[in-house]
N, C-alpha and C positions, 0 to 999 in steps of 0.2 A: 456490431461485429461480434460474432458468438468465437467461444474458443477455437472450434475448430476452422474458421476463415482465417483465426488470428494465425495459426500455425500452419494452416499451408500457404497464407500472405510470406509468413518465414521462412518456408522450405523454398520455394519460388525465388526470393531473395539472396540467400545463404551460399557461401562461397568458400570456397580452402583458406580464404585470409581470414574470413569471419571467425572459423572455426579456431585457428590458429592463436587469432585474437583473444577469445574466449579464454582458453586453455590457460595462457596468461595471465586471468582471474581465478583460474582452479576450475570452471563450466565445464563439462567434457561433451562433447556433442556424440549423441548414443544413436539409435532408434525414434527419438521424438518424445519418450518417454520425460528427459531432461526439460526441453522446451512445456511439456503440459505441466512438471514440477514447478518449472518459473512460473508459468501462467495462475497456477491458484494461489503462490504466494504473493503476485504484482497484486500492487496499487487499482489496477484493471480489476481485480475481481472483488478486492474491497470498496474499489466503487461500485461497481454493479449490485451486490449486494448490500451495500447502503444506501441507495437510491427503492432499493425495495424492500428497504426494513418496514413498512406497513404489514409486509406479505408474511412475516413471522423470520424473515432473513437475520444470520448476526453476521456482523463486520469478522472477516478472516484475519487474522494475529498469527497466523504460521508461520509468514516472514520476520517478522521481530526477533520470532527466536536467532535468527539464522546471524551467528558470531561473523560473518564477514561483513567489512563497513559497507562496503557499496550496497549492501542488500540492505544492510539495515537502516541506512540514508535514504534509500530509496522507497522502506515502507512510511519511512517521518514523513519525507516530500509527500507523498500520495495521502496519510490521516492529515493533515494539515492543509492540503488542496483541498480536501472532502469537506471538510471540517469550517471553512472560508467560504463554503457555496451560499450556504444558507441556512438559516435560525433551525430549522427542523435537521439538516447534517451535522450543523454545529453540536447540537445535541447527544447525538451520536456516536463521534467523532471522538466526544469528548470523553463521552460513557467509556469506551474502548481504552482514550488514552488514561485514565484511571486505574482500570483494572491493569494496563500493562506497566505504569507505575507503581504499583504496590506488586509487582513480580519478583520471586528471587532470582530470577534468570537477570544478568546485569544487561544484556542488548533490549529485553524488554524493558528493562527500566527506562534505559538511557531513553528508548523511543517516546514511550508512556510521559514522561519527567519534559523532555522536549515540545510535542507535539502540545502537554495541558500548559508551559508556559507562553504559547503564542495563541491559541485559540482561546485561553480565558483570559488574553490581554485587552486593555480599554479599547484598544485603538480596534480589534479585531470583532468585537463585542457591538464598538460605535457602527461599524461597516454596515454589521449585521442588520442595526436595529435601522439605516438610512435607508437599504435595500427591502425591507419589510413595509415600508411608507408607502 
């Protein structure tokens, strides 16, 4: 699903409570502008683009900055999914959550700091190396 399915899957969907709801996180529902904002900084785009890091792609980090939790929980969850697929994400995943760990920004750290203590853990490491057999 390319961005723009992704967003008229959303327009199609979306309803006065959604919008409502939203508001309630600070989201403001604009023009669509908003929903393509989310879109580059999800988890979605860092996975698509790390599934094609062969191709000279780099892992998107614009959400990390973003000082609200739920966004920045939600960039962890998604380098961490990525990061759990396989020995060549893991790699990647990992590279990312380094640089975002040595960040002065504190939401990049906290992501960075987070994400390299569960994917360079034994257990996540053992996973890796049983699914590469």
């Amino acid at each position: 699903m390319d961005k723009n399915e992704i967003l008229t899957w959303l327009e199609r969907r979306g309803t006065r409570r959604n919008v409502e709801g939203m508001a309630r996180y600070g989201i403001e529902a604009d023009d669509g502008q908003q929903g393509q904002e989310l879109l580059v900084g999800s988890s979605l785009v860092v996975e698509s683009q790390a599934r094609h890091q062969h191709e000279g792609g780099a892992l998107d980090e614009k959400g990390a900055r973003d000082e609200r939790n739920f966004v920045k929980k939600g960039v962890n969850w998604g380098l961490r999914a990525i990061g759990r697929r396989n020995s060549a994400l893991n790699v990647a995943a990992l590279a990312v959550a380094k640089r975002l760990a040595l960040s002065e920004e504190a939401s990049c750290r906290w992501v960075g700091k987070d994400a390299l203590r569960e994917l360079a853990s034994p257990k996540v490491r053992s996973r890796l190396a049983r699914r590469a057999q």
